[in-house]
N, C-alpha and C positions, 0 to 999 in steps of 0.2 A: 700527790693528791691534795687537792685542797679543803679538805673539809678536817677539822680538829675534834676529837672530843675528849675533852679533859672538866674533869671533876676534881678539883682540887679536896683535899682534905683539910679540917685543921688542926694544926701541929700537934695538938696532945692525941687526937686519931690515928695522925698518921701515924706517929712514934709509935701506940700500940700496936698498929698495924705490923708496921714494919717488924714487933718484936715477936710476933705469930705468924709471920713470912719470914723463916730463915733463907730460903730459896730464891728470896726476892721478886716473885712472880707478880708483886702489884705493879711493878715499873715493867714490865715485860710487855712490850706491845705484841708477842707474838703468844701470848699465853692464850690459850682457848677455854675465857672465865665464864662465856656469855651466852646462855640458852637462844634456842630459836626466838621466841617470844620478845625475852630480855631486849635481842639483837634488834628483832623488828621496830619493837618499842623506840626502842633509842635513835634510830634512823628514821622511824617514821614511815617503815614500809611493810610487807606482810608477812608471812611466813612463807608464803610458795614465791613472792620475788627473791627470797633469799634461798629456794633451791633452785628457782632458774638461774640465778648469778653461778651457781652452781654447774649448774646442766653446760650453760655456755665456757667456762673452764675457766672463768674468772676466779673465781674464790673455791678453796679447798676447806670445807669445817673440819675439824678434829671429832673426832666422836666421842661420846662419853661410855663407860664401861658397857651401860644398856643399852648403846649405840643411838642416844642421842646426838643432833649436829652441836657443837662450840664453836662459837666463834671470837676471833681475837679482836684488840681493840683495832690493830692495823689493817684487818680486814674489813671492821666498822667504817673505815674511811675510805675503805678503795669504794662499799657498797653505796655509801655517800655520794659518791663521785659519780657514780653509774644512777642512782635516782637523778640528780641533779640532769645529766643525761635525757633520762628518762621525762624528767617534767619537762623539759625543753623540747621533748618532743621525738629524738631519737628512739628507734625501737630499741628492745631490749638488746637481742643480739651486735647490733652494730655499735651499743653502747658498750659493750663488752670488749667487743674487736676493737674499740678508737681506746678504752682503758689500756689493754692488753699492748696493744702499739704505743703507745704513750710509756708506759713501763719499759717497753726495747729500747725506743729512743733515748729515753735517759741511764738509761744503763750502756749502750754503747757512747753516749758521751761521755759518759764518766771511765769507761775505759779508754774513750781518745784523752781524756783530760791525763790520766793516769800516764798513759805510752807520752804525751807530750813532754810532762815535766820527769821523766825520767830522762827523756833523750836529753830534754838541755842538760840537766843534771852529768850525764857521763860525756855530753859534748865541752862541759865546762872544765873537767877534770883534767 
């Protein structure tokens, strides 16, 4: 994905932070910290684009006990990716599908990358 969002902390924050996160969940891109709202906020897009990203099978929120949606910071950037999409002009769905395929592709390369350097590895031995 190309979109980052990072807030950095400073040091005497973060260190409290981190001392009332044993679990470590503030470094966890996959933690689901971030309200519906929060989420739109920070992306810059709505509430119900963030349940069509939804609806088309891009993004899975987490829910919260009252079955609000969470979402993660890594999902923040896949949904980045899909606005950006989006303002460019791509409808929502086909923006979803070219993320969606994009995600395969690099994940089957990185299993060809994988099977490669293993074969030289036991062709060297």
């Amino acid at each position: 994905m190309t979109a980052t969002i990072h807030h950095p902390l400073p040091p005497a924050a973060a260190a409290a932070a981190a001392a009332h996160d044993p679990a470590g969940r503030l470094d966890d891109d996959d933690y689901p910290a971030y309200t519906t709202g929060c989420a739109a906020e920070m992306t810059g897009t709505t509430a119900g684009f963030l349940r069509s990203l939804g609806e088309h099978g891009l993004i899975t929120p987490a829910r919260s006990g009252g079955g609000h949606r969470r979402f993660s910071r890594r999902q923040l950037r896949i949904v980045m990716r899909a606005r950006d999409l989006v303002d460019q002009g791509t409808a929502v769905d086909a923006a979803c599908r070219i993320i969606i395929l994009e995600d395969q592709l690099d994940r089957a390369r990185r299993t060809s990358e994988q099977l490669d350097r293993s074969r030289r590895q036991h062709s060297s031995a």
